[in-house]
N, C-alpha and C positions, 0 to 999 in steps of 0.2 A: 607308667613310670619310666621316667628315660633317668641313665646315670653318666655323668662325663667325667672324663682324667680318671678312669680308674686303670689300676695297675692288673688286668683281668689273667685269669692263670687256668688255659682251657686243659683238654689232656695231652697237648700235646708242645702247647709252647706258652709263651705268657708275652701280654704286651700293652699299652696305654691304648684305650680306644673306648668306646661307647657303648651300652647293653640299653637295650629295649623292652621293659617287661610288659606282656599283655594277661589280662583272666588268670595269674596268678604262674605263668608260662613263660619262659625265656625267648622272645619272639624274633630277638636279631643282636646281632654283636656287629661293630664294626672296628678296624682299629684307627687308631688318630682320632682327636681331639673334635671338641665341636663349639660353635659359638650357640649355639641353640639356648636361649634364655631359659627357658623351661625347665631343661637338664640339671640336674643335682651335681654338684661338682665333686667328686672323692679326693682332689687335691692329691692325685696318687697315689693313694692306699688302694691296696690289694684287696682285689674279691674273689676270693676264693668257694670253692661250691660248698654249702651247710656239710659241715662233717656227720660224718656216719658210724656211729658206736656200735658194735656188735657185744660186748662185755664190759659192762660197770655194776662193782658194787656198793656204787655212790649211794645209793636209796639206805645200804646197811649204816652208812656211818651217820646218817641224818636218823636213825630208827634207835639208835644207840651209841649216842652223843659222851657218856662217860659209862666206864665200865659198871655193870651191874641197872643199868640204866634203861629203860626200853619207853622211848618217845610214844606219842601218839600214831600210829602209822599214817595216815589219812596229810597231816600238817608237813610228815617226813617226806612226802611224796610229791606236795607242793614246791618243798623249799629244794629236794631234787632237782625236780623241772626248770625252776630257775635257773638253778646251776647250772645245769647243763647248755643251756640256752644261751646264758651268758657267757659262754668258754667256747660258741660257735657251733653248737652239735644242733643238727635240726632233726635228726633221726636217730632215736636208742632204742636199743635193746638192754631190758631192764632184765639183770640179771636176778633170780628168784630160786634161792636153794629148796630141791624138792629131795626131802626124805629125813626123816628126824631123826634126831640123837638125843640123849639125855642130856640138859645144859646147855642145848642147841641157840638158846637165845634169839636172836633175830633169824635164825635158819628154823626154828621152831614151825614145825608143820601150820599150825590153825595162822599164825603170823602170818606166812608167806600166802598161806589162800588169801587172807582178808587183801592184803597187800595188790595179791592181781584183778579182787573183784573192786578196789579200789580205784586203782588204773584203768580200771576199763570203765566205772562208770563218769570219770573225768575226762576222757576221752570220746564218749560218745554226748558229754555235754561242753563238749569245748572247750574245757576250762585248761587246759594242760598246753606250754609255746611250743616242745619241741612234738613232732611225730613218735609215741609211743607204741613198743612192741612189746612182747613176753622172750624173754631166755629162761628157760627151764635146766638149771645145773642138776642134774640127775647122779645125787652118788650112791654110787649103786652099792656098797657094801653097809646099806642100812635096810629095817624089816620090812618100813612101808614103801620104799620108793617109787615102786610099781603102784601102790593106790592114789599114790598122791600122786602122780603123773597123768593118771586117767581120770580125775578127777579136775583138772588142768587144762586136759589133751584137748578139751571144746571150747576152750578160753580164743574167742575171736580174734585175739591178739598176738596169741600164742604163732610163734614161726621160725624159732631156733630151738634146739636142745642142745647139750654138750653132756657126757658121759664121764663120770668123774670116781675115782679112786683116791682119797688122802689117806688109806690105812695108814699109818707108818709101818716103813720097810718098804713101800713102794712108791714107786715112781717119783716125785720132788720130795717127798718125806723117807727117802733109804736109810737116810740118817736117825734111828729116835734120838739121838741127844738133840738133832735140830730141830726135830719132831716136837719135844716137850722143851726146848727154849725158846718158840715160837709159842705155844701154848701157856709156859710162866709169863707170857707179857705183860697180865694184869696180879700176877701173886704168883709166887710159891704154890709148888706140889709137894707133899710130904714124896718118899720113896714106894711105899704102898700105896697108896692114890695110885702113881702112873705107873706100878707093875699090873694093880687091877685092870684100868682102862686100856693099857696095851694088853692084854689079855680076851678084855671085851671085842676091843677093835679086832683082833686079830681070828677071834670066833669070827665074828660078825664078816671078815673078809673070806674067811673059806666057807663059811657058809651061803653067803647070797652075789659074791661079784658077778662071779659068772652066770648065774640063770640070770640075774636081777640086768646085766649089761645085755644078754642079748637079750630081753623081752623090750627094752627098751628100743632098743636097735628095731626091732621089730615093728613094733609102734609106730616107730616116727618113719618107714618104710611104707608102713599103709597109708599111713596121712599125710605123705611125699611132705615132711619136714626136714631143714635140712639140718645135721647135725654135724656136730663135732669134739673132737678127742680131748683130752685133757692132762697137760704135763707131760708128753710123753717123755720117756726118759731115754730109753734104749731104742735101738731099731725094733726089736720085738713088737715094741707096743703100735708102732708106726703100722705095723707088715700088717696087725692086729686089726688098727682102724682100716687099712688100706681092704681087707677083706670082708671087714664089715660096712662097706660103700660107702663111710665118712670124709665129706669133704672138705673141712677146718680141721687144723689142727692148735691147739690154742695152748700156747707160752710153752711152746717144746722147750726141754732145760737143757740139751745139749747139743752143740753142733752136727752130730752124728745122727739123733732124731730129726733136727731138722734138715738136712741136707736126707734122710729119706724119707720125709715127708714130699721134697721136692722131685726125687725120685718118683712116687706114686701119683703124682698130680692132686698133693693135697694141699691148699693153701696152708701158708702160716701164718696167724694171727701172733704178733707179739707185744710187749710192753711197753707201752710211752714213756711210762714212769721209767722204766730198764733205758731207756734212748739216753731223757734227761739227765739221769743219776750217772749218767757212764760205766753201769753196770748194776744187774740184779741184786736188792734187797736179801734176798734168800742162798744168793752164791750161785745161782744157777747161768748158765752162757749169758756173756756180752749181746746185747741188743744190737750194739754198732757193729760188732764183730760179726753177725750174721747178716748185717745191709750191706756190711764190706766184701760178703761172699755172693751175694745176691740169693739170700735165703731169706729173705722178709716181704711179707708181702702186704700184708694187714695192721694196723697198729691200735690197740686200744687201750682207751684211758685206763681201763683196769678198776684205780682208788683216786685217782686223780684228773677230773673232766679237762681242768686247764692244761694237762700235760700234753694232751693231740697237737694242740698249734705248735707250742717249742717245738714238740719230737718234728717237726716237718719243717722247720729250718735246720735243725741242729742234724738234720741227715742229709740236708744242702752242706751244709759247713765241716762235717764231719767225718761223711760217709763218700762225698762228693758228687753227691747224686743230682741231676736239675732238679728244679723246681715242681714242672711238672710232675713228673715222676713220687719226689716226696708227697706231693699234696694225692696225687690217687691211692695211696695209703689208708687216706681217713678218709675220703669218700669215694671214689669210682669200685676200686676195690672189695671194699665191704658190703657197698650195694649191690655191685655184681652177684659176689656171694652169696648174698641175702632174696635174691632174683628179684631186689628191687630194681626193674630197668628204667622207674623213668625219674631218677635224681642219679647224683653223685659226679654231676660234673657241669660246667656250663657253656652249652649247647643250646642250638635252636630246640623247638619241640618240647626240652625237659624242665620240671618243674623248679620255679625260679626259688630255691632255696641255697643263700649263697651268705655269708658273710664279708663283712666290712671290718680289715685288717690291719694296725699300723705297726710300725718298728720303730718303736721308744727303744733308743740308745741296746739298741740287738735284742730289746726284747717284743714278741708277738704278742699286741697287744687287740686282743677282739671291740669292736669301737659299737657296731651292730649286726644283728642278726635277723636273714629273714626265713620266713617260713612259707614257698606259695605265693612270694611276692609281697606278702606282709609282714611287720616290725615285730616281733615279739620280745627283743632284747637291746 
């Protein structure tokens, strides 16, 4: 496969010239133009390397399409994969809440199993465009989170975890009134309803965070997975991950988190959607305001696959950062993280996983996507 006039954006600079792909491998780049009849012409558009998702919970919204509602998982899975593919991602990480609640819904224990032994057996039969992985969101102030994790932990796909707390009162829920106005999104809570459930929750958080975080910790320590924090709010929780040898820190909500997270040398994973919107849903720190500090390092879709390509102009335009730079965001970055070393940028030697880019009137518009050197989107 040769490609001509594309507008190619390596990690270190971006420029019009030629790619060469061989056995599904990036075998040569050159820049300038070619007459080579053969060549595919990109007329300019941008190829950027297949984005790298480390956290989406795209799979939830296809699982449970209107409130009260719970899909087939297996079709929710399919129509995922599309998505994602089509919005330029050639590598996710499928996020999979492990530990039940009552009401838990699409986080419901037996759901999320069925979910990852579904993933895996579309995966080992091909049928899936982008490269799927396992994220295992472990919140740890629930009874089973520990069995359900071991139960998981030999899932061949399995290769991130993240460590999670939503009690309200802590860390992005400090607030319960935001706590339970986040929660009324689908109905009303009587006042008893959410004195009981903050009652439960708030058992349920002195009783298991702490054994239930570090046995996790523990885990993914023996089976060198790598993990990472969740919301950190304060420096505490930062100093917290930082001593229990967590490398990600994912949607820190305050400046002060994340600026010591970069203190520890722990990446920042933050929000695309947060980039887009010009600031967090939930009230939590400016997303541009921490690329303006040089405190972001990772950016993911989050609830929105499309959101990666915007956020990676709109931090050119915005944040004032090159090109380069914004694009290792959503893939060299994440891959690194991920110790996938042989994607997330386009290089001789690395796998030809790249997308086909245009800009309709300022906006990123994904045209094709490849996987390996082949079209999946």
């Amino acid at each position: 496969m040769l490609i001509k006039n594309a507008r190619i954006v390596t990690r270190d600079e971006d420029f019009i010239g030629t790619v060469r792909v061989e056995n599904g491998r990036i075998a040569e780049l050159a820049p300038g133009n070619t007459s080579t009849r053969e060549a595919e012409d990109w007329d300019g558009d941008y190829l950027l390397p297949g984005l790298v998702e480390l956290h989406t919970d795209n799979i939830e919204k296809h699982l449970a399409p209107r409130p009260g509602v719970l899909w087939n998982h297996e079709a929710a899975i399919i129509v995922h994969d599309a998505q994602v593919a089509s919005a330029g991602i050639t590598t996710v990480f499928d996020a999979l809440g492990v530990g039940s609640r009552p009401e838990d819904g699409v986080r419901g224990r037996e759901l999320q199993i069925s979910c990852a032994q579904s993933i895996g057996k579309f995966v080992d039969r091909g049928l899936l465009r982008a490269d799927h992985f396992l994220h295992l969101r472990c919140e740890v102030g629930t009874t089973d989170v520990v069995e359900v994790f071991d139960l998981l932990s030999t899932h061949p796909l399995f290769k991130l975890a993240s460590v999670m707390d939503h009690t309200p009162g802590q860390r992005q829920w400090q607030d319960h009134a935001k706590w339970r106005k986040y929660q009324e999104r689908h109905g009303k809570w009587s006042d008893e309803h959410a004195t009981k459930i903050l009652a439960e929750l708030a058992d349920h958080q002195a009783s298991y965070v702490a054994k239930h975080r570090a046995d996790i910790v523990a885990r993914c320590q023996g089976l060198n997975i790598s993990l990472a924090s969740h919301d950190d709010t304060l420096v505490e929780h930062v100093e917290e991950a930082a001593r229990d040898g967590i490398a990600l820190a994912e949607f820190p909500t305050t400046v002060d988190a994340a600026r010591a997270a970069r203190k520890h040398g722990i990446a920042t994973i933050i929000g695309a959607p947060n980039v887009v919107r010009g600031g967090s849903h939930s009230g939590n720190v400016s997303a541009l305001e921490l690329a303006r500090d040089g405190l972001l390092d990772i950016l993911s879709s989050d609830y929105v696959p499309s959101s990666l390509l915007i956020a990676v102009f709109d931090l050119v335009e915005k944040a004032g950062w090159s090109l380069p730079r914004a694009v290792a965001t959503v893939s060299w970055a994440p891959a690194h993280a991920a110790g996938l070393g042989d994607r997330g940028a386009i290089a001789p030697g690395l796998r030809a996983d790249f997308v086909r880019v245009a800009r309709i009137d300022g906006v990123a518009v994904p045209r094709e996507t490849y996987r390996e050197g082949r079209r999946v989107s």
